[in-house]
MIKOLZA-875082 format. One record per residue: residue in one letter; x, y, z of N, C-alpha, C in turn. Coordinates in pm, whole numbers, padded with zeros to 5 digits, always signed. Layout:
N
aXYZXYZXYZ/...
END
This chain:
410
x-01125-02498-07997-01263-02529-07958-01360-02454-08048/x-01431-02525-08104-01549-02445-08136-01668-02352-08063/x-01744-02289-08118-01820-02215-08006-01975-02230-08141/x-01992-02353-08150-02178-02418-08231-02236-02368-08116/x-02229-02349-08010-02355-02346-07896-02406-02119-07920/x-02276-02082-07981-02307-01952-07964-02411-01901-08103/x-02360-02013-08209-02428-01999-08336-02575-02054-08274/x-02586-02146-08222-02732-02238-08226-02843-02097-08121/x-02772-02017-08023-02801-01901-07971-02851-01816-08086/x-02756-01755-08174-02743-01654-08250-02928-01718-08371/x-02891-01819-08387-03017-01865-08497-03126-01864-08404/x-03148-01910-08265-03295-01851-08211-03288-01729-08158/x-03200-01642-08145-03292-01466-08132-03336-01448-08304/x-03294-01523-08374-03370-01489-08520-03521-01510-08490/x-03584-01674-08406-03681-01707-08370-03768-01593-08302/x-03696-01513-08177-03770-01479-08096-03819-01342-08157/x-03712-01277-08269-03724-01182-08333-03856-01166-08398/x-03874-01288-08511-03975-01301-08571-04130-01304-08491/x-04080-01396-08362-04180-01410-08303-04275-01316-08246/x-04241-01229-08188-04268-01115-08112-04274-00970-08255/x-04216-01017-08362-04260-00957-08459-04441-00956-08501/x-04406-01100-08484-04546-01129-08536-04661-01105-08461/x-04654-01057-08341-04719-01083-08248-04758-00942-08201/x-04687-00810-08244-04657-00690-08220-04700-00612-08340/x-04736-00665-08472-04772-00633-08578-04913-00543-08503/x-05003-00560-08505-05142-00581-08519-05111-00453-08383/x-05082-00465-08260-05034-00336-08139-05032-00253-08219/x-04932-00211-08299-04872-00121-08382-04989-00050-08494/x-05028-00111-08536-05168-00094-08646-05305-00076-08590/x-05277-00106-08432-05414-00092-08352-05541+00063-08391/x-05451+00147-08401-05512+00308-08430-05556+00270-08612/x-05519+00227-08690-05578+00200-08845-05669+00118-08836/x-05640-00018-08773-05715-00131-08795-05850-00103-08698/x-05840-00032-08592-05954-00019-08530-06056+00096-08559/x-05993+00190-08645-06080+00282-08701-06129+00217-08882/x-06035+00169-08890-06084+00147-09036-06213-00007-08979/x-06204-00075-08914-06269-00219-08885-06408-00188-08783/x-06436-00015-08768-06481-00003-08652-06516-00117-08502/x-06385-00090-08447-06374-00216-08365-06362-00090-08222/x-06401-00150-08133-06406-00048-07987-06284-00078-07918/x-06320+00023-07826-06174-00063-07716-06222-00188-07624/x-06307-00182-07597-06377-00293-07560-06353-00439-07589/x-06382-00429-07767-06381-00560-07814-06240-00548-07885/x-06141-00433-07846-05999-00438-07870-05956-00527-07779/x-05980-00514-07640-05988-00576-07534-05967-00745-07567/x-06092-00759-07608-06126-00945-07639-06025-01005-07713/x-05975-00891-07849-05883-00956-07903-05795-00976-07851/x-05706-00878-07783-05558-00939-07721-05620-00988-07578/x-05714-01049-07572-05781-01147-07482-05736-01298-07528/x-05769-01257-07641-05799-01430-07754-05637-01468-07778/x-05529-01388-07770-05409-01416-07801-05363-01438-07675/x-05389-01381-07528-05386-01449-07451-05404-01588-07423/x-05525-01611-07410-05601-01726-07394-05540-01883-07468/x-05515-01874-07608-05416-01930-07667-05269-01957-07652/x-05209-01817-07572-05105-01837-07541-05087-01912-07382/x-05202-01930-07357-05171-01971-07193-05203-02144-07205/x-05228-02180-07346-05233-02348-07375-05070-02360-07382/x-04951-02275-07330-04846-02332-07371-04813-02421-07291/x-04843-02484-07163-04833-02622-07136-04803-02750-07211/x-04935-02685-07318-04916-02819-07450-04814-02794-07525/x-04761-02660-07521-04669-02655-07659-04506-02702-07590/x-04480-02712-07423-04378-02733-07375-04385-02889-07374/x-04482-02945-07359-04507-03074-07352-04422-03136-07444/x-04464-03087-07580-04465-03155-07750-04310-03126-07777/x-04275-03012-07677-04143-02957-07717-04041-03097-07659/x-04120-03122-07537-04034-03260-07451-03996-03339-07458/x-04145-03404-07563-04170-03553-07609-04120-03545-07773/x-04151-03453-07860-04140-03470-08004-03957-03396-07967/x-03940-03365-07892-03811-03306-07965-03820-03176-08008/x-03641-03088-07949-03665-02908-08026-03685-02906-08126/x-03568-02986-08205-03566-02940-08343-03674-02964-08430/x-03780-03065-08419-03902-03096-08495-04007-03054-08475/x-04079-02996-08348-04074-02951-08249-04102-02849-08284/x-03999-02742-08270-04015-02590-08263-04015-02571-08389/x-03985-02695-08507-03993-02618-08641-04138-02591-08679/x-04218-02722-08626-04337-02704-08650-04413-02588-08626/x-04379-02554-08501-04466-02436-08414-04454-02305-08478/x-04308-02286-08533-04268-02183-08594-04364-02152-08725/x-04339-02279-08808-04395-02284-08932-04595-02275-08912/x-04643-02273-08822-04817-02269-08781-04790-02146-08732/x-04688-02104-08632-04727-01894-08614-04684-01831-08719/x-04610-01876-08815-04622-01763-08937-04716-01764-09062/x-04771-01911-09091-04908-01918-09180-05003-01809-09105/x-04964-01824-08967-05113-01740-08871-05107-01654-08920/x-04989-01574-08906-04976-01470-08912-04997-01391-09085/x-04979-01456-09163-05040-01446-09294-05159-01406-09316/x-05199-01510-09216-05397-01554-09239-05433-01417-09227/x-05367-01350-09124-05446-01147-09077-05496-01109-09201/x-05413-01135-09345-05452-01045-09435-05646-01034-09433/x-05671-01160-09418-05829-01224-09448-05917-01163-09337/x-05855-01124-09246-05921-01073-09100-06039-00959-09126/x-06181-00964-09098-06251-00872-09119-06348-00851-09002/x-06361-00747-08929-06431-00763-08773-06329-00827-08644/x-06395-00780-08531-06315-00845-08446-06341-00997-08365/x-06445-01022-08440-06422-01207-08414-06335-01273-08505/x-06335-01240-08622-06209-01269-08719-06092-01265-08682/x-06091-01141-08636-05946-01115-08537-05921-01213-08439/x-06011-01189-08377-05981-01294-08185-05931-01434-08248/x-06040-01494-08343-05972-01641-08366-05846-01634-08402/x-05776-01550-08520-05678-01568-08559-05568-01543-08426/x-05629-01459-08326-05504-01412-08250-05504-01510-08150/x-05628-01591-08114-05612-01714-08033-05535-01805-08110/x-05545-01840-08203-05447-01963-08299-05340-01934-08256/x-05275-01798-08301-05111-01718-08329-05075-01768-08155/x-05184-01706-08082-05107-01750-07906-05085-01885-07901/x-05169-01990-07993-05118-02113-07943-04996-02146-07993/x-04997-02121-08092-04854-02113-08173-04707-02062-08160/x-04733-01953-08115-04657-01881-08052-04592-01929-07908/x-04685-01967-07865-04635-01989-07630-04534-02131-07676/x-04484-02146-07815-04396-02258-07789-04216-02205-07773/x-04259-02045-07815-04109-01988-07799-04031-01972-07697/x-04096-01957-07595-03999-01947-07425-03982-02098-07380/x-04053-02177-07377-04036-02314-07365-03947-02363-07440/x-03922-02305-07571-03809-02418-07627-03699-02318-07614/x-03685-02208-07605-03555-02120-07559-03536-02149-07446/x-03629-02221-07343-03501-02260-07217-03487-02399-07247/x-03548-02471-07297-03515-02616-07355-03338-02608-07402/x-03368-02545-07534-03246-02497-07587-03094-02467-07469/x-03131-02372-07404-03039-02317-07282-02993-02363-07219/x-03065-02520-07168-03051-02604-07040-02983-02713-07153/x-03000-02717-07248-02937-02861-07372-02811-02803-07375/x-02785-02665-07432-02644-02621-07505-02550-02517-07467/x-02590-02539-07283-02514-02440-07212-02484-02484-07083/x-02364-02460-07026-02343-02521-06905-02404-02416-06811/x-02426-02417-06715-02486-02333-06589-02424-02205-06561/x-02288-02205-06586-02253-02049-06517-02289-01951-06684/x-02319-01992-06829-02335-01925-06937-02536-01908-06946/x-02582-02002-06877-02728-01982-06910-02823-01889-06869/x-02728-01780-06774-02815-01644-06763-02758-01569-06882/x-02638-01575-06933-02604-01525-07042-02689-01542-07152/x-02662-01669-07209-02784-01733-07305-02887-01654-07317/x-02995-01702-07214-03111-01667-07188-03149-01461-07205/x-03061-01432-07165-03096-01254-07176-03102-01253-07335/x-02943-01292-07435-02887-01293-07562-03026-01328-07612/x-03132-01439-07605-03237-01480-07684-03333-01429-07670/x-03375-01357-07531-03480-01247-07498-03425-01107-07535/x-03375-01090-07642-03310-00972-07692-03405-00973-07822/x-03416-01084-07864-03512-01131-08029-03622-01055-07979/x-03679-01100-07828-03812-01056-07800-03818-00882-07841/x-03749-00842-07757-03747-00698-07754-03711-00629-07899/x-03642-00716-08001-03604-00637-08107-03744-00676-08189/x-03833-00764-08173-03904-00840-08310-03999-00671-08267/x-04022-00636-08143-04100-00517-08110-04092-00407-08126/x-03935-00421-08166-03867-00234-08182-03908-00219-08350/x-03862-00375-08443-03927-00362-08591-04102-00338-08604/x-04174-00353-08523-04299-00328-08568-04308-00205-08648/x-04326-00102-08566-04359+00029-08566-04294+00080-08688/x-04139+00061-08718-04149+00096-08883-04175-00008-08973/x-04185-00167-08956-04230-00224-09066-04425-00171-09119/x-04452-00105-08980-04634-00110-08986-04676+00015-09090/x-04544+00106-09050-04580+00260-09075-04540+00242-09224/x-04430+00204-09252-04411+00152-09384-04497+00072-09494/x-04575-00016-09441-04690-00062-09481-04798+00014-09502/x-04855+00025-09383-04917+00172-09395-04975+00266-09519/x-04833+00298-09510-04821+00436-09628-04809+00349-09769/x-04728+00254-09757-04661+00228-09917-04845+00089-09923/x-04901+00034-09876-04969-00055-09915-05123-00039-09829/x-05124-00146-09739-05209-00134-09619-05148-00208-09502/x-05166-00211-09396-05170-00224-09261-05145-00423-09296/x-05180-00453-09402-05210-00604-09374-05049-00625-09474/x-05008-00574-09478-04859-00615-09625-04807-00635-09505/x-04779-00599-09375-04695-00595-09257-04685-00772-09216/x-04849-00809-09207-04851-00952-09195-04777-01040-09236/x-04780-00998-09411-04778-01092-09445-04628-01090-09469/x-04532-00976-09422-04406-00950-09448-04373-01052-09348/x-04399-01041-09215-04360-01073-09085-04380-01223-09086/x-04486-01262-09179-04488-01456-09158-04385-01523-09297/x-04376-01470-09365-04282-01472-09475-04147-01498-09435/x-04109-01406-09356-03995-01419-09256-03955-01525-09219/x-04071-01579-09106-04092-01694-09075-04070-01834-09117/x-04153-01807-09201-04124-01933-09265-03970-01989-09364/x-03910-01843-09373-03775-01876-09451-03696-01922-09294/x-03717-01853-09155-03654-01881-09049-03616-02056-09064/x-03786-02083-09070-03781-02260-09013-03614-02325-09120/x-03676-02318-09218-03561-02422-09345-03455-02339-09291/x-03373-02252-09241-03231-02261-09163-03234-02349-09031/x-03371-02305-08933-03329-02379-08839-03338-02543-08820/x-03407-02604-08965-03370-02742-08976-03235-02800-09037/x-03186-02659-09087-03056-02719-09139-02932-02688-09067/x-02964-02643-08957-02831-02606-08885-02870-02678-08740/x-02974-02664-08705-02980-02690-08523-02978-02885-08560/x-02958-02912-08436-02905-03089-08379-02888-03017-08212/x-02901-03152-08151-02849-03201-07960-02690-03180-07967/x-02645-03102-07869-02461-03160-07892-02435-03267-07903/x-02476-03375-07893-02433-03501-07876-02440-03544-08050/x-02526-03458-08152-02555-03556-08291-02455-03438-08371/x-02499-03277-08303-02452-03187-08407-02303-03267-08485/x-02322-03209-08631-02246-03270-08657-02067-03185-08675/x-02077-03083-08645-01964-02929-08624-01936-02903-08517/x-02010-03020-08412-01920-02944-08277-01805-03023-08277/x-01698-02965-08178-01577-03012-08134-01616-03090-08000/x-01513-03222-07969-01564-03323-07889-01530-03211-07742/x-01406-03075-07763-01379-03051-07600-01531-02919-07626/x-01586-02914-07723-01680-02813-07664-01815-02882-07586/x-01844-03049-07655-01923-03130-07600-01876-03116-07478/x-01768-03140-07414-01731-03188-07294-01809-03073-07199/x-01691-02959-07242-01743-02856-07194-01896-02806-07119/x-02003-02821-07212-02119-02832-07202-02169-02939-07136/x-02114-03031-07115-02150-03177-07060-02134-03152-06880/x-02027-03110-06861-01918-03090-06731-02009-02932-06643/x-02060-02883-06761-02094-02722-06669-02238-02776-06616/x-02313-02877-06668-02443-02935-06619-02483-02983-06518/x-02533-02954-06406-02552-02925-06276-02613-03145-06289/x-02550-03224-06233-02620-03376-06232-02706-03422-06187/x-02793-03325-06066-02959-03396-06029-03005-03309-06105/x-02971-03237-06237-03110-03146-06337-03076-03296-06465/x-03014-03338-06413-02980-03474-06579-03121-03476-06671/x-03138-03554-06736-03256-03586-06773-03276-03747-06748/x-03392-03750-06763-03440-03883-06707-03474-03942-06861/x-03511-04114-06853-03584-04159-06942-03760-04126-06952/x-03806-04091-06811-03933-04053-06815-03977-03969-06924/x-04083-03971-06965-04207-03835-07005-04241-03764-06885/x-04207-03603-06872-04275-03526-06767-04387-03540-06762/x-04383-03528-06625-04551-03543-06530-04572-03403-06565/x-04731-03313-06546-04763-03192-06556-04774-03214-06402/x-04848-03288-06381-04910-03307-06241-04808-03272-06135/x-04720-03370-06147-04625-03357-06061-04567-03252-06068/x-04513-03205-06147-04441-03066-06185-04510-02968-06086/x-04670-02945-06133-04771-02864-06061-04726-02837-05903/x-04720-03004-05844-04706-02987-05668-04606-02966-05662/x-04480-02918-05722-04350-02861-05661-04389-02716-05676/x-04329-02679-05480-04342-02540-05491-04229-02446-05550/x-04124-02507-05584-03998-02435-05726-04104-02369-05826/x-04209-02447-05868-04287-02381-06035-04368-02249-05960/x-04462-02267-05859-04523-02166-05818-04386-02054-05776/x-04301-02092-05735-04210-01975-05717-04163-01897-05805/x-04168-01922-05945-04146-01874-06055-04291-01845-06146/x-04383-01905-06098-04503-01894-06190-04548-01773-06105/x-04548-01729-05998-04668-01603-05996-04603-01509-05998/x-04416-01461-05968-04395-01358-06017-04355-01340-06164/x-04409-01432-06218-04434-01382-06412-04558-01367-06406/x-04677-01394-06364-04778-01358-06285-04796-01190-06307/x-04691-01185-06221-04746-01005-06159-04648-00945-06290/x-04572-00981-06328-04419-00920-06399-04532-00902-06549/x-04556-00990-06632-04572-00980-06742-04708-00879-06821/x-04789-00793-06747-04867-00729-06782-04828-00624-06806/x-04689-00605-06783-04635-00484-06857-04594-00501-06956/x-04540-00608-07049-04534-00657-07158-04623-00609-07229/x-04762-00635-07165-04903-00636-07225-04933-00527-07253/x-04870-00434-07191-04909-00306-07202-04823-00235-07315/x-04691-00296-07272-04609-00203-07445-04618-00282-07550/x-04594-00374-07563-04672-00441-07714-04858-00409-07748/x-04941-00448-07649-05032-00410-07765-05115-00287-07685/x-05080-00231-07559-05200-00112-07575-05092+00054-07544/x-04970+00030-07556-04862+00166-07581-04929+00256-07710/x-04916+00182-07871-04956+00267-07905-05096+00375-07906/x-05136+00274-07879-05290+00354-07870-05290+00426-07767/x-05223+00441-07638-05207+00543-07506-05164+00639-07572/x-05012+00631-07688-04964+00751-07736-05093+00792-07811/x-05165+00775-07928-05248+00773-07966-05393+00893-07931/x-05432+00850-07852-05548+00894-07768-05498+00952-07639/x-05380+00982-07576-05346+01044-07490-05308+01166-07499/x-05183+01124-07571-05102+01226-07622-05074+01305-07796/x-05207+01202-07817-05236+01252-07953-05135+01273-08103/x-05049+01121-08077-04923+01113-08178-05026+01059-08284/x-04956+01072-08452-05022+01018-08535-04948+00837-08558/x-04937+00795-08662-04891+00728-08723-04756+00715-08701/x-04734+00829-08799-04549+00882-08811-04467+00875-08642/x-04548+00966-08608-04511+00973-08432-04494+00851-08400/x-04593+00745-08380-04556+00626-08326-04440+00527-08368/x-04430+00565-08523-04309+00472-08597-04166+00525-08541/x-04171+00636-08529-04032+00715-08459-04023+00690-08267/x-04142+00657-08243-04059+00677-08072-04126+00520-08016/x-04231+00480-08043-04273+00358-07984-04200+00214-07985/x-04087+00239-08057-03981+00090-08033-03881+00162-07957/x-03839+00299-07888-03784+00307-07818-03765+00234-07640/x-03884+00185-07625-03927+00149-07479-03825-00047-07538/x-03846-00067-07590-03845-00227-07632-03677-00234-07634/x-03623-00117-07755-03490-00069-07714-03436-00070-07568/x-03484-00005-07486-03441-00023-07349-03489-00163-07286/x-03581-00219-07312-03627-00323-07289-03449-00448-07362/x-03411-00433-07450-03304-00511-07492-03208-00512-07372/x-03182-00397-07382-03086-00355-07254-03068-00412-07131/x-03175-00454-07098-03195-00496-06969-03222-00626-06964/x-03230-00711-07082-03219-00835-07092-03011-00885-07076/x-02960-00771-07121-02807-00815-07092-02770-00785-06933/x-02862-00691-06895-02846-00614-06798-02858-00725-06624/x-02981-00770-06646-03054-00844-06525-02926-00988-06564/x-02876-01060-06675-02810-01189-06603-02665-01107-06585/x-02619-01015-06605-02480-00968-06600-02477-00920-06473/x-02560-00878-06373-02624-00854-06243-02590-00966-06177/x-02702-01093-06213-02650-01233-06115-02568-01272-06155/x-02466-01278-06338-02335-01353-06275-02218-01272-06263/x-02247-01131-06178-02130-01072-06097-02192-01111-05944/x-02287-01140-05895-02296-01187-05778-02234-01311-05743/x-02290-01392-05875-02240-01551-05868-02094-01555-05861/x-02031-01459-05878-01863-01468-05925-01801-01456-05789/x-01896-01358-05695-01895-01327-05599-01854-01388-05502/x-01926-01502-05514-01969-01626-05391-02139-01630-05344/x-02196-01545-05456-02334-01528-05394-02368-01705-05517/x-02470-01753-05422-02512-01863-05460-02638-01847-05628/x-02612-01912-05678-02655-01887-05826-02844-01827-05817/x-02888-01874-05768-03040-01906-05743-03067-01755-05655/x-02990-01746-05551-03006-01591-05488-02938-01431-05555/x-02847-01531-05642-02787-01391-05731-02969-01364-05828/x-02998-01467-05924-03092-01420-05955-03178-01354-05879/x-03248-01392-05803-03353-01354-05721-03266-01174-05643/x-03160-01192-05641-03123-01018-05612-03135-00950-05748/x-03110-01015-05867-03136-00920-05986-03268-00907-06033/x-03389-00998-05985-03502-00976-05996-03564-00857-05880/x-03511-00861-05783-03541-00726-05677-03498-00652-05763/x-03396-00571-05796-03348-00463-05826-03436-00414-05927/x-03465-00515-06060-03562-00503-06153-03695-00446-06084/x-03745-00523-05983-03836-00444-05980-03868-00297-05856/x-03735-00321-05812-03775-00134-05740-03731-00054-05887/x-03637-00052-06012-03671+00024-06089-03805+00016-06149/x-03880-00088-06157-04017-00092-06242-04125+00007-06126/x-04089+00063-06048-04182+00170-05941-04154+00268-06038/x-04079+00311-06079-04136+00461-06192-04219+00421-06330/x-04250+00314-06379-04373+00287-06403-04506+00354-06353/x-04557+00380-06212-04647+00425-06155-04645+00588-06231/x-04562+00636-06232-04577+00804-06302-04611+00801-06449/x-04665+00728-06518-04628+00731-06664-04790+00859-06691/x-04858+00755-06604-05012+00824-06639-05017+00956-06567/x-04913+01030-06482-04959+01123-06403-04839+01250-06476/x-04782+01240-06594-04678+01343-06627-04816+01389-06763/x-04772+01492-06795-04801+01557-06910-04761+01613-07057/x-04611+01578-07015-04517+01566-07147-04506+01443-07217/x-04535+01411-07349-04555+01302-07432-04418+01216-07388/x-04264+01326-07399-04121+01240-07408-04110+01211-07249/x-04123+01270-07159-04142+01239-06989-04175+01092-07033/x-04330+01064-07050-04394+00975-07063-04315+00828-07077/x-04296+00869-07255-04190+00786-07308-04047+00734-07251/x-04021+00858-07187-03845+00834-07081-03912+00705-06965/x-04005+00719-06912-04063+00641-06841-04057+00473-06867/x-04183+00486-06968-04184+00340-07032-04014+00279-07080/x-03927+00355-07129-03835+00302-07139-03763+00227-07007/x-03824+00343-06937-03768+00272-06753-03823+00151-06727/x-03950+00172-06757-04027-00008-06742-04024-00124-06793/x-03961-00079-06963-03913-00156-07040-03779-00237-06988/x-03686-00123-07008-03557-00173-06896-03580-00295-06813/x-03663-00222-06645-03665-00277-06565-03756-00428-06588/x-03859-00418-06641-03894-00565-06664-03816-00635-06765/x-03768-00617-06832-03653-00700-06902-03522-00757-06816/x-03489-00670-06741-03389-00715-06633-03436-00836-06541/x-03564-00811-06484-03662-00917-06424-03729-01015-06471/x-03750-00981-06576-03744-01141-06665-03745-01259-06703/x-03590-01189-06765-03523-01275-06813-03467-01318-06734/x-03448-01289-06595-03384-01352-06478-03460-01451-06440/x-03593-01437-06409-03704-01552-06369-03764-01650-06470/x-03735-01639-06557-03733-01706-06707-03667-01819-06685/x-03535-01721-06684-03389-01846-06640-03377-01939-06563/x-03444-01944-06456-03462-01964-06317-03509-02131-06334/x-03599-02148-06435-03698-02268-06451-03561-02416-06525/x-03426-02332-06584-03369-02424-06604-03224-02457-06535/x-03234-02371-06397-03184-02384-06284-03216-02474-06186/x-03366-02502-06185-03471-02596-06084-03518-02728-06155/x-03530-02740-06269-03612-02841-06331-03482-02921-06419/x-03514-03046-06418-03427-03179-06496-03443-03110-06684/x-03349-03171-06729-03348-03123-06872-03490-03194-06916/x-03558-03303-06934-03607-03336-06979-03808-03269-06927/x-03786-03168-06796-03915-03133-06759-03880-02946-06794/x-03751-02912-06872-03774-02745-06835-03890-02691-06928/x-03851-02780-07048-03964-02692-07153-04123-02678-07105/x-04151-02792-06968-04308-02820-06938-04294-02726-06824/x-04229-02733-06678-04188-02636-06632-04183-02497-06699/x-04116-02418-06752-04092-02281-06839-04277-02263-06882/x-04299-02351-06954-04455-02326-06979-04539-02348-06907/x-04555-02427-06790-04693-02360-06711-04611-02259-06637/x-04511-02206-06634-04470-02064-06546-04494-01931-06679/x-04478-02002-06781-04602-01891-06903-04714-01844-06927/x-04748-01991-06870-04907-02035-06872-04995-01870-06774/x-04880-01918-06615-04932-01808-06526-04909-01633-06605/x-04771-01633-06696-04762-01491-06706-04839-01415-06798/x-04865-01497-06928-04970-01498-06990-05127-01476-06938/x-05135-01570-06810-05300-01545-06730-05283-01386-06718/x-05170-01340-06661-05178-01212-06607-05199-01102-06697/x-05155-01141-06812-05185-01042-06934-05302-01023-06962/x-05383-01139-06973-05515-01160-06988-05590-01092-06906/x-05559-01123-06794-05669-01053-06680-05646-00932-06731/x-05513-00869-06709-05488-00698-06732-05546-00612-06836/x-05559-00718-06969-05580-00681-07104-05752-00660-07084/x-05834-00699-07000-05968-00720-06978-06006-00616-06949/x-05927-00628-06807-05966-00473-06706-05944-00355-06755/x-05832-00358-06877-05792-00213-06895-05879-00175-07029/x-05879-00300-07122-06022-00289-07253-06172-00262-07188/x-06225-00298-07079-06330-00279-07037-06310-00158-06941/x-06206-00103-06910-06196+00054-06802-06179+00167-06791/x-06103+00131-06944-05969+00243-06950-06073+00368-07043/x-06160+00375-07095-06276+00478-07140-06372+00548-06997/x-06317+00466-06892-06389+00563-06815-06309+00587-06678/x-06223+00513-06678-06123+00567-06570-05962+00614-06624/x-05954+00569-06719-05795+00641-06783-05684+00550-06791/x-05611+00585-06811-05472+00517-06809-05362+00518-06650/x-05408+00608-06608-05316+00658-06481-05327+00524-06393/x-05476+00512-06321-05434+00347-06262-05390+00238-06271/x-05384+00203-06381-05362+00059-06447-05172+00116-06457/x-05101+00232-06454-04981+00195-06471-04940+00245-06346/x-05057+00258-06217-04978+00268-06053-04957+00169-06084/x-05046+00059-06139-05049-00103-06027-04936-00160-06116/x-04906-00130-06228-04835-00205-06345-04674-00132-06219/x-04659-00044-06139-04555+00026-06120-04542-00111-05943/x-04653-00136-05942-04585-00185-05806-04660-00373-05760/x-04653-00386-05870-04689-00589-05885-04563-00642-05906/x-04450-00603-05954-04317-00661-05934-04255-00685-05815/x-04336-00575-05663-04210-00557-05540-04291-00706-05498/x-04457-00761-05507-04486-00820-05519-04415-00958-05535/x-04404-00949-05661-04318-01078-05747-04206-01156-05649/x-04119-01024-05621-03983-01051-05557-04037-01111-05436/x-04111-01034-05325-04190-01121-05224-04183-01235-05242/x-04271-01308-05327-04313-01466-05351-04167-01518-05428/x-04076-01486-05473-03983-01531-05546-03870-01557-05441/x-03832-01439-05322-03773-01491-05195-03825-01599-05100/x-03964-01599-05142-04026-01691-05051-04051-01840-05047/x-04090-01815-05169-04126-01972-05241-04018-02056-05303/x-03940-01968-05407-03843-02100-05419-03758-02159-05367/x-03733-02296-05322-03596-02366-05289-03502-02364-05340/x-03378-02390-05288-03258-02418-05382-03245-02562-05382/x-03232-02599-05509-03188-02781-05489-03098-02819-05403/x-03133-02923-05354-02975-03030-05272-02886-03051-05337/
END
């Protein structure tokens, strides 16, 4: 038997790598680019506002993923977030910024949508919490490379060589993934018992239909809200270690440059961890006899009573305390996740996950946004300490509405 489904895996954490590379650049450079651009925290704020805001059009980008197809599809999307990401070199002020970082979000919100697209196409059901952690591993690593590709830049050029390293990337990504990815059914290297395989593990009321997904309809099933508001509460901690970590080390604890290139991809590091961590959780439950849908939803609890030591980050006084922390939060929301991530191609027909997955982005993304507001417009006069109680206890939240709201299919 062949194993194409583990390669077609292995070529998108290259995707998610880059992606979250690209996207983590500019976090990382926040302390240069905002002193050299005199930009405030304020209108630091707006910008990873504007990459929000963009990223929460991923509705459209799951849509296009539905109707045009992955492979054409995600090449496109790929190939428009790494020109974006180029464009930074040109960036001067922070309206320059915001547009470019609104573009990059639209560009970008097509990556979780077509990684469960992908998941639900080229994996049978008891491997797609597997899958799914393996490709949210890209996420966490494209974040652990910032900090020395930035510092490296940095020193050897400017802050903007990082850009244009990181879309460069990119764009060599796409021309592999048009020459290797295909549907099992066209690839032309799979083996007919690995088709089977994949065919047989596919749960038959998620089939796909001849339809085009409804948004609408999608909307009134309460399955999407069950997954859309605890990414909701879950994902503003994201928000917080990609783009406003360094600058806490920064202005808190008073690391330079160097400092940040050495310890600030440590949290993302643990953040990997816990992407293997949270589906290896539900499928020892599932092995169990615990039902697939409640194994997740127990590995999304657990995720988030560890994400409660989050709440101490702002109240210790040792820089590495600090840091031991965020790694805890990193962890724990990676475990939680990628579990509720997964979840959307557990509930939804193959042909609605990528639209499904993205308005449940749509919501986690809102939440970034809001967070990214309150804490750019607060955090100069009330601190850091509140914003990581609440970041410590919006997950027990999550789990609430996640026991509550979703169904299990018939």
């Amino acid at each position: 038997m062949t194993r194409i489904r583990w390669t077609i895996i292995a070529l998108f954490v290259g995707a998610m790598v880059l992606n979250y590379l690209a996207r983590s650049v500019l976090g990382v450079a926040a302390p240069v680019v905002l002193e050299e651009q005199g930009i405030t925290s304020e209108q630091y704020g707006w910008i990873t506002g504007a990459f929000q805001l963009g990223i929460m059009l991923q509705p459209l980008a799951g849509y296009f993923l539905d109707s045009v197809g992955l492979r054409v599809g995600f090449a496109i999307c790929a190939a428009a977030w790494s020109l974006i990401t180029m464009a930074h070199v040109f960036a001067s002020g922070w309206l320059s910024f915001a547009a470019l970082r609104g573009l990059l979000g639209l560009a970008e919100g097509s990556a979780q949508p077509a990684g469960q697209k992908l998941v639900a196409t080229w994996f049978p059901a008891r491997e797609r919490g597997t899958a799914g952690g393996i490709y949210n591993i890209g996420a966490s690593f494209g974040a652990v490379l910032a900090p020395p590709l930035v510092a490296w830049a940095v020193l050897a050029y400017s802050w903007r060589a990082a850009f244009v390293v990181a879309g460069g990337f990119g764009l060599l990504w796409v021309m592999l993934w048009l020459f290797w990815y295909q549907s099992p059914d066209r690839h032309r290297h799979i083996a007919e018992n690995e088709r089977e395989l994949i065919a047989s593990g596919q749960e038959a009321h998620l089939a796909a239909t001849e339809r085009r997904p409804s948004i609408l309809q999608i909307l009134r099933r309460r399955n999407l809200w069950g997954i859309a508001l605890p990414r909701l509460l879950a994902d503003p901690v994201w928000g917080m270690l990609s783009f406003w970590m360094p600058l806490y080390l920064a202005r808190v604890h008073r690391f330079d440059l160097t400092q940040i290139a050495i310890f600030a991809w440590l949290p993302f590091l643990a953040a990997d961890l816990g992407c293997l961590f949270g589906p290896a959780v539900a499928s020892a439950l599932n092995r169990r006899g615990v039902d697939l849908v409640d194994a997740r939803r127990f590995s999304f609890t657990l995720g988030a009573v560890m994400m409660t030591g989050m709440a101490f980050v702002g109240m210790v006084s040792s820089p590495y305390v600090a840091i031991a922390l965020l790694c805890l939060g990193g962890f724990a929301h990676q475990t939680l996740s990628v579990t509720v991530i997964t979840m959307a191609s557990d509930l939804f027909r193959r042909n609605e996950v990528a639209t499904a997955a993205s308005l449940a982005g749509l919501a986690a993304n809102l939440g970034v946004l809001i967070f990214s507001l309150l804490l750019g417009g607060l955090v100069d006069r009330v601190g850091y300490e509140p914003f990581f109680i609440v970041l410590g206890l919006l997950d027990l939240f999550g789990a609430a509405l996640l026991w509550t709201l979703v169904r299990k299919p018939a």
